[in-house]
TORLOBA-39908 format. One record per residue (C-alpha): residue number from 1; residue in one letter; z, x, y. Coordinates in steps of 0.25 Angstrom, whole numbers, padded with zeros to 4 digits. Layout:
<k=NUM&r=A&zz=Z&xx=X&yy=Y>
...
//
This chain:
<k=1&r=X&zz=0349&xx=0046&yy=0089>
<k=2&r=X&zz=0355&xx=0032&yy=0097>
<k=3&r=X&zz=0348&xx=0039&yy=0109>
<k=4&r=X&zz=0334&xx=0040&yy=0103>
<k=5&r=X&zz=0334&xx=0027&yy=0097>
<k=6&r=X&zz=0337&xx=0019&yy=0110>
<k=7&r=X&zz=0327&xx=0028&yy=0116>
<k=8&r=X&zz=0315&xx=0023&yy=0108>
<k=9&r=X&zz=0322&xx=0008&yy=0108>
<k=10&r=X&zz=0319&xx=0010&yy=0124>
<k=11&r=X&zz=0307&xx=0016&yy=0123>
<k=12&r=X&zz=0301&xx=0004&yy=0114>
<k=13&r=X&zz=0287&xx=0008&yy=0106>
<k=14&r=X&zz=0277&xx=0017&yy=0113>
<k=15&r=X&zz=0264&xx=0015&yy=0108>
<k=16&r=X&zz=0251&xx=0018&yy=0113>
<k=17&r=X&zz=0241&xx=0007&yy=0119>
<k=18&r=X&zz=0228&xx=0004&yy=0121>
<k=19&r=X&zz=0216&xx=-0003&yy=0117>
<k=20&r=X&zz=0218&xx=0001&yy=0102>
<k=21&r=X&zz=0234&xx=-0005&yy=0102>
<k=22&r=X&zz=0229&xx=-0018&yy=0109>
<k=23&r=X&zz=0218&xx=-0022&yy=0099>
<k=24&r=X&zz=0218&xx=-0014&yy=0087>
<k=25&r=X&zz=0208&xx=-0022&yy=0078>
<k=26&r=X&zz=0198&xx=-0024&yy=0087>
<k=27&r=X&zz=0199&xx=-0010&yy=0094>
<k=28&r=X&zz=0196&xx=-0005&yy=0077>
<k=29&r=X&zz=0187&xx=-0015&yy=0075>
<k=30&r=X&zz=0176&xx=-0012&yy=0088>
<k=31&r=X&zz=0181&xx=0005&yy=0084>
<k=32&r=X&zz=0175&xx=0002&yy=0070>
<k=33&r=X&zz=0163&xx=-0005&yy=0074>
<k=34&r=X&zz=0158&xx=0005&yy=0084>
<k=35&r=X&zz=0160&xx=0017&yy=0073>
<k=36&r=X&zz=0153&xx=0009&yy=0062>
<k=37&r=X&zz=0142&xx=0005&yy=0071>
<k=38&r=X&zz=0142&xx=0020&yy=0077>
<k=39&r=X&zz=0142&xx=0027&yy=0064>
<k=40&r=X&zz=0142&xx=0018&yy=0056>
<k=41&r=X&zz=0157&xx=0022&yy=0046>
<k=42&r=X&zz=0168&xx=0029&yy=0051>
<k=43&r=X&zz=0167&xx=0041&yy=0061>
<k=44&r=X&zz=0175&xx=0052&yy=0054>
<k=45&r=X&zz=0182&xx=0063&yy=0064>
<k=46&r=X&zz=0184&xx=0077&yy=0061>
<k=47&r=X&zz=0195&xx=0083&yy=0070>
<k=48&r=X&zz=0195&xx=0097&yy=0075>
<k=49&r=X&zz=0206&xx=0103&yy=0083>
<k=50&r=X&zz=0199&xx=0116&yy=0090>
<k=51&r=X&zz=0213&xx=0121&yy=0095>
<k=52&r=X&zz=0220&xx=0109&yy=0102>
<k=53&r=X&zz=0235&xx=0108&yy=0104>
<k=54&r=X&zz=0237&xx=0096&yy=0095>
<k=55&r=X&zz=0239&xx=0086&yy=0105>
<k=56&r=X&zz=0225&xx=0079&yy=0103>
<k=57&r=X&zz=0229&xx=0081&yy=0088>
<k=58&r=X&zz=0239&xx=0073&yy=0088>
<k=59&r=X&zz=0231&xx=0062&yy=0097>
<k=60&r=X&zz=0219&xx=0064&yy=0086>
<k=61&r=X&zz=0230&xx=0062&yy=0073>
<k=62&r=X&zz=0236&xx=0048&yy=0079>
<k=63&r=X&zz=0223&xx=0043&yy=0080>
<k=64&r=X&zz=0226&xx=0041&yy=0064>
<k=65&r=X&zz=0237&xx=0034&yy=0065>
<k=66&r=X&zz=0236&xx=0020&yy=0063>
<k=67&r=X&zz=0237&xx=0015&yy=0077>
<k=68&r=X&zz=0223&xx=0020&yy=0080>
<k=69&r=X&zz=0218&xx=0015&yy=0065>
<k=70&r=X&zz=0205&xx=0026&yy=0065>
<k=71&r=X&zz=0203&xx=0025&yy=0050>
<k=72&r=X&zz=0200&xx=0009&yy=0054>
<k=73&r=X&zz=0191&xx=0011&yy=0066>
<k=74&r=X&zz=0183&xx=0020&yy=0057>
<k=75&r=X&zz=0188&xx=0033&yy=0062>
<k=76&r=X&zz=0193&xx=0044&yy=0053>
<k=77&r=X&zz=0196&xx=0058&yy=0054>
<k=78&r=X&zz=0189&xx=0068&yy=0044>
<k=79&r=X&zz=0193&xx=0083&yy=0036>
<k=80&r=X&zz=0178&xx=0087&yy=0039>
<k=81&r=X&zz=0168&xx=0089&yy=0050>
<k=82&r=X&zz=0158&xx=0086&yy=0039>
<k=83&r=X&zz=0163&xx=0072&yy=0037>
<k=84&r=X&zz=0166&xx=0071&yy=0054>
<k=85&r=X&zz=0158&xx=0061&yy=0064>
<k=86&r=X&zz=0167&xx=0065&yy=0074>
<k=87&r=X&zz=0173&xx=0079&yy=0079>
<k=88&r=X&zz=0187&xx=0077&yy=0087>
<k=89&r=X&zz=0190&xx=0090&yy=0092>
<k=90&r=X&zz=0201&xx=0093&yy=0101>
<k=91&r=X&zz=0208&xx=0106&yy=0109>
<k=92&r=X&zz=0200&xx=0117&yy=0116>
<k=93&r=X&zz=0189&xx=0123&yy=0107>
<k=94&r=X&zz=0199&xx=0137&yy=0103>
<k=95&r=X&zz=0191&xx=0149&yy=0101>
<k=96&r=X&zz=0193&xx=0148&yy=0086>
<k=97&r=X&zz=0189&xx=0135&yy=0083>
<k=98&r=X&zz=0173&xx=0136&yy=0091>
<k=99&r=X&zz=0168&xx=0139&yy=0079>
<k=100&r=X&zz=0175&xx=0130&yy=0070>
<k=101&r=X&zz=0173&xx=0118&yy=0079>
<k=102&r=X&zz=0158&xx=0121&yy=0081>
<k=103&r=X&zz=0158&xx=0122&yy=0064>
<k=104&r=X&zz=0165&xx=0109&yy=0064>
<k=105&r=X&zz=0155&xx=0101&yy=0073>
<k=106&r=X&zz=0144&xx=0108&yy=0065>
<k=107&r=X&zz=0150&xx=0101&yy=0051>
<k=108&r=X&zz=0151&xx=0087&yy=0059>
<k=109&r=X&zz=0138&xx=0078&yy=0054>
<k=110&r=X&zz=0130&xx=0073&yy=0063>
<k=111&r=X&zz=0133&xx=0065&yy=0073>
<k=112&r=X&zz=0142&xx=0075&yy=0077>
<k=113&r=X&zz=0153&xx=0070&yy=0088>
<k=114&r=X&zz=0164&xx=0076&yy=0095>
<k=115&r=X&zz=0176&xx=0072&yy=0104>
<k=116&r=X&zz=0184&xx=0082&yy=0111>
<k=117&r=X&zz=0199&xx=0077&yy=0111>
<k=118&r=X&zz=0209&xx=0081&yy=0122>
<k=119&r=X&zz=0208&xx=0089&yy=0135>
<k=120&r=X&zz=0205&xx=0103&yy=0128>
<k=121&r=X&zz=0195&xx=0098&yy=0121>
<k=122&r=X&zz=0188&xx=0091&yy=0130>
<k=123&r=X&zz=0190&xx=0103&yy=0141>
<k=124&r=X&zz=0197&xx=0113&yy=0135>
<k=125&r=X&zz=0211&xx=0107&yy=0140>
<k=126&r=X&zz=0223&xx=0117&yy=0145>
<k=127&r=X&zz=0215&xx=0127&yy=0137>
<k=128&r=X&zz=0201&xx=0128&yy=0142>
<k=129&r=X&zz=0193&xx=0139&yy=0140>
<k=130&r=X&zz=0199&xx=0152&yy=0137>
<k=131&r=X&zz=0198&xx=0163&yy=0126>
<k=132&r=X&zz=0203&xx=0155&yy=0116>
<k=133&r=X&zz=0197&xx=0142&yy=0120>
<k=134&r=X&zz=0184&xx=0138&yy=0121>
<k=135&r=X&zz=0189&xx=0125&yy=0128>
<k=136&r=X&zz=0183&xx=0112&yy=0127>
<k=137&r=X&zz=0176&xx=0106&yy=0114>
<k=138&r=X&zz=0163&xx=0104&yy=0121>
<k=139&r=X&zz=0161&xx=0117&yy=0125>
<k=140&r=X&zz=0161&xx=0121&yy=0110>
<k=141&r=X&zz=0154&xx=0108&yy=0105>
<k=142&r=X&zz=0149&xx=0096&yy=0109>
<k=143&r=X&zz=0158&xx=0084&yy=0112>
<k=144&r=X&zz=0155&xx=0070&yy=0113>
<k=145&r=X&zz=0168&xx=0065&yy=0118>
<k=146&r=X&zz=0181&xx=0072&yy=0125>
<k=147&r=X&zz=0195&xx=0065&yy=0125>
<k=148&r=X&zz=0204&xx=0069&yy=0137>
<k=149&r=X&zz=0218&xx=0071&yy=0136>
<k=150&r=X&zz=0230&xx=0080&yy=0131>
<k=151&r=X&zz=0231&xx=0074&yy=0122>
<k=152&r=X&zz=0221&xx=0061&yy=0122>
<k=153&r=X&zz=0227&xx=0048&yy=0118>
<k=154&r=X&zz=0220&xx=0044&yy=0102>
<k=155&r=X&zz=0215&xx=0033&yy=0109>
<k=156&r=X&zz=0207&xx=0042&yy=0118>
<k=157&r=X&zz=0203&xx=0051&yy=0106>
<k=158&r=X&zz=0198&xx=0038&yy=0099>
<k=159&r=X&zz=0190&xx=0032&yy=0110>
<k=160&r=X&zz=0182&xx=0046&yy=0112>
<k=161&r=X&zz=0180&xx=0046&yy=0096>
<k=162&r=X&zz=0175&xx=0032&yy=0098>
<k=163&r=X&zz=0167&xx=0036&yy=0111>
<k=164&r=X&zz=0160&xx=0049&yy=0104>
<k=165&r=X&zz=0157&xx=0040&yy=0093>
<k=166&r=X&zz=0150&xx=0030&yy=0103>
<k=167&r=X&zz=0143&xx=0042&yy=0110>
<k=168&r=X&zz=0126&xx=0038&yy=0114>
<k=169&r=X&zz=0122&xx=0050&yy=0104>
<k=170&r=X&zz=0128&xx=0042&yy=0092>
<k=171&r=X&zz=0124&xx=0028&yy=0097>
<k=172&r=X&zz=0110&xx=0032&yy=0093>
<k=173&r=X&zz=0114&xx=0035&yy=0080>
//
């Protein structure tokens, strides 16, 4: 126990930094803008694991926290495709879920977007194509976005949202 505790005294605070940490208010404040004059309300995401690991999961799940503050840029996760704006999908499109994730994105209202999180779902990852494994999301549906990484960083899954969301095909809109 003594061992431990002077162990993190030594350690000190780990946090992640960046351009989120150093200006809080007016990082939410540009975010919420560009939404709002974008969609015009919140975007709503609908998350779809197609046979991932977890690890993007968990990078996906602290974007809730209140660090990053989603729900006050205007950001919020969604139950249904049928209420979605965006699909976050991330792993390697598994054989079993082609035809859900295709159902999925045919629930989705127009404008339909998608981001493909991590390395397997931008390319299929350690996993690639196989019997079991169709391999990346874009060779099963259309993507507007890929994020890199095993796992990518929130920060990186936040600025693809925000860069799908940005995209020349919704600008128009």
């Amino acid at each position: 126990m003594i061992s431990t505790l002077s162990r993190m005294i030594r350690t000190g605070i780990l946090t992640e930094t960046g351009e989120l940490a150093s200006e809080p208010h007016a990082a939410t404040r540009n975010v919420q803008r560009k939404i709002r004059r974008i969609f015009g309300r919140a975007i709503c995401i609908r998350h779809v694991d197609a046979g991932s690991c977890n690890g993007c999961e968990l990078e996906i799940q602290a974007l809730n926290n209140p660090y990053y503050n989603l729900e006050g840029m205007g950001i919020k996760f969604v139950a249904s495709p049928r209420h979605a704006d965006l699909l976050l999908v991330t792993g390697p499109v598994s054989v079993n879920m082609e035809g859900a994730l295709k159902r999925t994105l045919d629930a989705v209202p127009e404008p339909k977007l998608v981001v493909a999180v991590g390395d397997c779902g931008a390319c299929g990852g350690i996993f690639g194509r196989s019997y079991a494994s169709r391999g990346a999301v874009s060779e099963v549906i259309p993507v507007h976005c890929t994020v890199s990484g095993c796992p990518p960083s929130p920060t990186a899954i936040l600025e693809a949202v925000l860069q799908a969301v940005s995209s020349a095909d919704f600008r128009e809109r």
